[in-house]
VODO-785711 format. One record per residue: z, x, y of N, C-alpha, C, CB in turn; residue in three letters. Coordinates in steps of 0.02 Angstrom, whole numbers, plus 50000, padded with zeros to 5 digits. Glycine has a CB too. Layout:
N
ZXYZXYZXYZXYALA ...
***
This chain:
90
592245226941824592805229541860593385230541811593005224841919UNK 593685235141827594265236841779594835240241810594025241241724UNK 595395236741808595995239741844596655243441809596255234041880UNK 596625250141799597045252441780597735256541800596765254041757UNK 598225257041782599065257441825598955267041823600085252841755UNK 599215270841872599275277541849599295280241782599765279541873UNK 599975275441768600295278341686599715277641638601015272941648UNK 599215271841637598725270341599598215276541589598425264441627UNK 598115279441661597535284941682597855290041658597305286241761UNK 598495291341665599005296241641598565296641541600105291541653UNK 599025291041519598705288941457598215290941432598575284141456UNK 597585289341478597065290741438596545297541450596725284741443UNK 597055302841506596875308641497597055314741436597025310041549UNK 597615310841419598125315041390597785311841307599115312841421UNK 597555306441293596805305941236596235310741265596395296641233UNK 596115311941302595615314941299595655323341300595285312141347UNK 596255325641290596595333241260596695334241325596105339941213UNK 596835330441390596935334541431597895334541465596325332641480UNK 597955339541500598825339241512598945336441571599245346541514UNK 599565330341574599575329541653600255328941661599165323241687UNK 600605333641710601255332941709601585328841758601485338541711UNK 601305325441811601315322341867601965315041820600315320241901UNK 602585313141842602725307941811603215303541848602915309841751UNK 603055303941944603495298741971603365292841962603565298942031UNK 603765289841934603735282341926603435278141975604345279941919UNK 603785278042049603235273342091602545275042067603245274642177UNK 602325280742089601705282442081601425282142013601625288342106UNK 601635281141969601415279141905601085273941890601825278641871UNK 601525265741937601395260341944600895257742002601945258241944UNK 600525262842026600055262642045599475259542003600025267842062UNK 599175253942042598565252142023597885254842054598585246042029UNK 597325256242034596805259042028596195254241992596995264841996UNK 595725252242023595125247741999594685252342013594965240342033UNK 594215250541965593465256441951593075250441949593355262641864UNK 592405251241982591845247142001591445249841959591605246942070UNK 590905246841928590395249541907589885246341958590295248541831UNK 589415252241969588765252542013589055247542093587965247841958UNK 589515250042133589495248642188589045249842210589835249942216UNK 588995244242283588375243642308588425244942389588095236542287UNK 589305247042393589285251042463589305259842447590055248542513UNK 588775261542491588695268442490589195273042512588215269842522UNK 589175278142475589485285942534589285289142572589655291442517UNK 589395288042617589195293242665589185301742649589665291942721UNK 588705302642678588745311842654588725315742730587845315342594UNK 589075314042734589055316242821588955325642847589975313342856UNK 588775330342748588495333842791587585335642780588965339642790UNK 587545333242768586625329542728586385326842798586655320342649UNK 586415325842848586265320242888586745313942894585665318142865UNK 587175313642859587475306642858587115301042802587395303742936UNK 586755304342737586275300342705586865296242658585615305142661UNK 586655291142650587035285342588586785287742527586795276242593UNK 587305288442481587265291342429587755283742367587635300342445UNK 587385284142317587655279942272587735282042185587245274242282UNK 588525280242167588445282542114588625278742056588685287542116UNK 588815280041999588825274541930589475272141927588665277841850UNK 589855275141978590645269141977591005275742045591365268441853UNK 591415268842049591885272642117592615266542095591385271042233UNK 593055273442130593725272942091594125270242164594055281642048UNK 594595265542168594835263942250595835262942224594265253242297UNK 596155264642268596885261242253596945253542286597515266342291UNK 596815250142225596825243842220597335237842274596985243842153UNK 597745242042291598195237142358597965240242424599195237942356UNK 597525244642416597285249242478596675249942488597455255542477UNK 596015248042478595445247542472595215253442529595225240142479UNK 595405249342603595305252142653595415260142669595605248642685UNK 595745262942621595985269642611595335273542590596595269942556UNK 594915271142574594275273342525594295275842468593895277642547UNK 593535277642433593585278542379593455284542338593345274742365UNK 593475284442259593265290642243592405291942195593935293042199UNK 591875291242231591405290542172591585296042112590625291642199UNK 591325291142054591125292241975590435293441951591315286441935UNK 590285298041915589825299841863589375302741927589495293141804UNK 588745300641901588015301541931588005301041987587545297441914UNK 587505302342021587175297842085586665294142059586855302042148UNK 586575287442086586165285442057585665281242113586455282342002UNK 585215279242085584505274442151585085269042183583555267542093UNK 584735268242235585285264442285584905257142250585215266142396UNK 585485252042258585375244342235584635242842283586185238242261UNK 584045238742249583665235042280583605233142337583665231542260UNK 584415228742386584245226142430584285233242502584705219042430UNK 584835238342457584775244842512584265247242494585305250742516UNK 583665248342473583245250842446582635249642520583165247542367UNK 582605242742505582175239442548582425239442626582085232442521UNK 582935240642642583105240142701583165247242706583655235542718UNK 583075253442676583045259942706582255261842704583535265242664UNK 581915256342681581085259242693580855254042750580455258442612UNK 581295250142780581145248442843580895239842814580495254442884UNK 581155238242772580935230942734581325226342761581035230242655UNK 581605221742703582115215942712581965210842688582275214142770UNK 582585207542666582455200642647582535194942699582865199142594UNK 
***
């Protein structure tokens, strides 16, 4: 897990050659935590509604409940959703 402030994300776009002009201060001091390999799904609600999982998801850290933003890939759903979408369980 890794929690970084706007200004930080600001930061480290602007290394990576890109431009961001966005610079209100509240919103700067925004915190932001990135998960690697969450293990709650997204909904794809226009697929059927299928759970979809990917290599990190991005959330505003005093707001969880607001939801999130998946990162990178999609990737195989964790083991224990695995088994409980082929009708298994532990």
């Amino acid at each position: 897990m890794l929690t970084l402030t706007a200004h930080q994300i600001k930061e480290l776009a602007e290394f990576a050659g890109m431009e961001v002009t966005h610079d209100d201060d509240e919103l700067m001091e925004s915190e932001y935590t990135i998960v690697e390999r969450p293990t709650i799904p997204f909904r794809d609600e226009v697929e059927g509604a299928k759970n979809r999982y990917y290599q990190h998801a991005a959330y505003l850290t005093d707001y969880p409940e607001e939801g999130a933003l998946p990162l990178g890939p999609e990737i195989e759903p964790p083991r224990a959703a695995k088994c409980e979408a082929e009708g298994g369980g532990s």
